[in-house]
C-alpha positions in Angstrom: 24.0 -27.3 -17.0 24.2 -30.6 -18.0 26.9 -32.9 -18.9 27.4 -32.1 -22.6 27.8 -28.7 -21.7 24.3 -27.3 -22.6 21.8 -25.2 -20.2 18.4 -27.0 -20.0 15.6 -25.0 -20.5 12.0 -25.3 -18.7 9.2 -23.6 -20.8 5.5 -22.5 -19.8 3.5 -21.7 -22.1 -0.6 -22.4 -22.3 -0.3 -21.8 -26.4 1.0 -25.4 -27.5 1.8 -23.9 -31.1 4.5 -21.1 -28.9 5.9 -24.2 -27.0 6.5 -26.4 -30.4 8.0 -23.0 -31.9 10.3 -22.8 -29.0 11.1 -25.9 -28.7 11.9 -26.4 -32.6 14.4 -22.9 -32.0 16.0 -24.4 -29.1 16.7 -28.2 -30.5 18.5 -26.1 -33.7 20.7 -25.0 -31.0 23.5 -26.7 -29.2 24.4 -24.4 -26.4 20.5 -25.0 -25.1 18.1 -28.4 -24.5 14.8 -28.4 -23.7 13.7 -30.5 -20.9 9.8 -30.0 -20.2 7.0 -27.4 -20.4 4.2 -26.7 -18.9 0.6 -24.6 -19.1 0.1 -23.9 -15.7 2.2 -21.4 -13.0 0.9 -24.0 -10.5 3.0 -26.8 -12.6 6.0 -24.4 -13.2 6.1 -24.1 -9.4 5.3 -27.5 -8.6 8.5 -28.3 -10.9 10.9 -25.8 -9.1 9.8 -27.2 -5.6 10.6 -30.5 -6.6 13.3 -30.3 -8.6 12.0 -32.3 -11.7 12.2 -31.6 -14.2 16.0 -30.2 -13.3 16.5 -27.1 -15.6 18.4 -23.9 -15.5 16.6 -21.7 -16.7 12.6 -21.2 -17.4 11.0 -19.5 -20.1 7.3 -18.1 -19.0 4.7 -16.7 -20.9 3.1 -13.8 -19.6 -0.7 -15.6 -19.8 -0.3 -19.1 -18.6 -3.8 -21.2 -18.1 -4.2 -20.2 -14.4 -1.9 -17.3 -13.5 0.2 -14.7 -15.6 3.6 -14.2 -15.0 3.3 -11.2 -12.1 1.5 -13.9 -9.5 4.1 -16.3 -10.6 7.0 -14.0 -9.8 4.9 -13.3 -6.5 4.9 -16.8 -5.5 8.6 -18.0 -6.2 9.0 -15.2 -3.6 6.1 -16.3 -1.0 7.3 -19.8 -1.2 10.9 -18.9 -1.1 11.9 -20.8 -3.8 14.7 -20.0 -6.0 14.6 -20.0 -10.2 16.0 -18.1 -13.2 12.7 -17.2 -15.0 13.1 -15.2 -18.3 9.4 -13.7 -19.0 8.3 -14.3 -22.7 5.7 -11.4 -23.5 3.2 -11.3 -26.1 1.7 -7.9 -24.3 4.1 -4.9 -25.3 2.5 -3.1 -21.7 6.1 -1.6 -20.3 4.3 -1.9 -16.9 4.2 -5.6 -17.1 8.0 -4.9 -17.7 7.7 -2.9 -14.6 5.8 -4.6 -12.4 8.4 -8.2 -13.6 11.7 -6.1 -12.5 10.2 -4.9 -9.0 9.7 -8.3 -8.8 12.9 -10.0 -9.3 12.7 -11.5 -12.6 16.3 -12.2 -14.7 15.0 -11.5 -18.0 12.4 -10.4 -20.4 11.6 -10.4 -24.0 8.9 -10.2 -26.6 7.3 -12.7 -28.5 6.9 -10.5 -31.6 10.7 -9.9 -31.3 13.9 -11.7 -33.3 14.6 -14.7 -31.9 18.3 -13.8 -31.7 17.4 -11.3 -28.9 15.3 -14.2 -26.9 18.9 -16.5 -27.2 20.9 -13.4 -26.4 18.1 -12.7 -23.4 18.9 -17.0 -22.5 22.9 -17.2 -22.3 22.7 -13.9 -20.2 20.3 -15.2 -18.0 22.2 -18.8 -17.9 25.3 -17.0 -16.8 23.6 -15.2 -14.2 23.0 -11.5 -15.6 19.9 -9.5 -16.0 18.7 -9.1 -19.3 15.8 -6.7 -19.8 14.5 -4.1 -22.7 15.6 -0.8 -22.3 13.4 1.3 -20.4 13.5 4.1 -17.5 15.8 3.1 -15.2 15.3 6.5 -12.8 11.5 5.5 -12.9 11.8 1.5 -12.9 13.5 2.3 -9.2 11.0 4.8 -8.2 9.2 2.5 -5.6 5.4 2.2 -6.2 4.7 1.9 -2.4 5.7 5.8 -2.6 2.2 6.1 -4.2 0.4 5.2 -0.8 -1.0 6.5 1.9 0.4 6.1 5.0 -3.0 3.8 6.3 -2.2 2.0 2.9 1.0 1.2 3.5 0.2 0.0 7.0 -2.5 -2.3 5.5 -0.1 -3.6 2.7 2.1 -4.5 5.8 -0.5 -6.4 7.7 -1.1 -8.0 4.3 2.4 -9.3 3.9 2.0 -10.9 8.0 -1.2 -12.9 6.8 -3.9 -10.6 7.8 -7.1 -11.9 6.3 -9.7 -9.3 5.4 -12.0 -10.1 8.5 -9.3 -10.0 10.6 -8.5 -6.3 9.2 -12.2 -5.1 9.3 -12.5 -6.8 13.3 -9.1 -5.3 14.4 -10.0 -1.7 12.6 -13.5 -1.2 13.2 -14.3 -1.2 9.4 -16.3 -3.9 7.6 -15.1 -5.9 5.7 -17.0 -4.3 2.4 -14.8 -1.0 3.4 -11.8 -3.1 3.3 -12.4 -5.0 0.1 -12.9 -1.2 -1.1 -9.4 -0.4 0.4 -7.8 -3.2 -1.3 -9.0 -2.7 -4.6 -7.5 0.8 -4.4 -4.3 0.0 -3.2 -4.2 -2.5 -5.7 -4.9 -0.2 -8.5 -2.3 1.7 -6.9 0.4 -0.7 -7.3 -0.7 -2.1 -10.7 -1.6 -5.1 -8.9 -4.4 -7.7 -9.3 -4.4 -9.4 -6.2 -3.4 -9.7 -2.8 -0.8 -12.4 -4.1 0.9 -9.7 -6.1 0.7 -7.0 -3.5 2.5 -8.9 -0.8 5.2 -10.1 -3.4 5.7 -6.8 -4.5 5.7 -5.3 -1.1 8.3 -8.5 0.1 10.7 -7.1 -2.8 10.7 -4.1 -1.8 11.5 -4.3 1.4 14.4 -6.5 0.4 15.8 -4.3 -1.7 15.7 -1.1 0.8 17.4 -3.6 3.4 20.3 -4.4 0.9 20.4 -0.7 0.3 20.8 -0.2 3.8 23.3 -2.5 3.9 25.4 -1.3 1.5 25.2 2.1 2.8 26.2 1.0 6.4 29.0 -0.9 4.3 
């Protein structure tokens, strides 16, 4: 927050005509200042491992110029770095909704949306709530890793310790065509695209049973 009393606000966005509309929404309001935007999730990350710009929260298109907002989400987590991303969706997919709770995200709206709900979506998010649509709760906790195998679960876990894929086929006996194969299915599994994703989604998960552990040892 800064000294005035207003949260800054980060955006990314590749469509310059969705960051001039944002930013025109956010200057007509005092309780929020825009400091910066960027195009690319390698920027937005660049930005939250060094600080600068300083902002509270960040509002992320799904599609940005190199990444979309699931390998984003994915790398905050791989890189262990900390940010209070509210996901600004022009896809009305619920799992991209999904796929953005399992991985940690503080809020999400739609583009097509009222902008009151985006600003509603914002001060929740700025004073450190969740704020996402309505959907299943029951199946948003249902864990996707329930969908695999137990050989795909022990490859997602040798995924998640760095395992590359000719590592996998030399230490298996498969080549490493089979395991590409084996990827692509456990990726379709999770509603993944890539490895990235897959060891993000499989790091949140495992987080959240040990906090569930926790608090049933509690």
């Amino acid at each position: 927050m800064s000294a005035n009393g207003t949260f800054k606000v980060l955006v990314g966005e590749r469509n310059p005509l969705v960051v001039a509309a944002l930013g025109g929404m956010i200057h007509r309001d005092s309780r929020f200042e825009m400091v910066g935007s960027v195009q690319t999730g390698e920027a937005f990350l660049d930005s939250v491992a060094q600080g600068q710009p300083v902002f509270d929260i960040a509002v992320l298109g799904w599609k940005l110029s190199d990444m979309d907002g699931g390998m984003v989400l994915s790398e905050l987590q791989r890189r262990k770095l900390s940010a209070r991303v509210i996901i600004f969706s022009n896809d009305h997919d619920v799992a991209i909704l999904k796929q953005c709770v399992h991985l940690g995200v503080q809020g999400f709206c739609y583009q097509f949306e009222d902008p009151c709900i985006l600003f509603e979506t914002l001060v929740a998010v700025a004073h450190g709530r969740i704020c996402v649509p309505y959907v299943d709760v029951s199946r948003i906790n249902e864990s996707p890793l329930l969908k695999l195998t137990p050989r795909e679960r022990e490859l997602l876990a040798v995924l998640a310790d760095g395992w590359t894929n000719l590592q996998i086929a030399t230490r298996t006996g498969i080549s490493e065509n089979t395991v590409k194969y084996h990827l692509k299915n456990l990726y379709d599994k999770l509603g993944v695209r890539n490895r990235a994703m897959a060891v993000g989604l499989f790091t949140s998960e495992r987080n959240r049973g040990s906090q569930r552990s926790s608090q049933a040892a509690w």
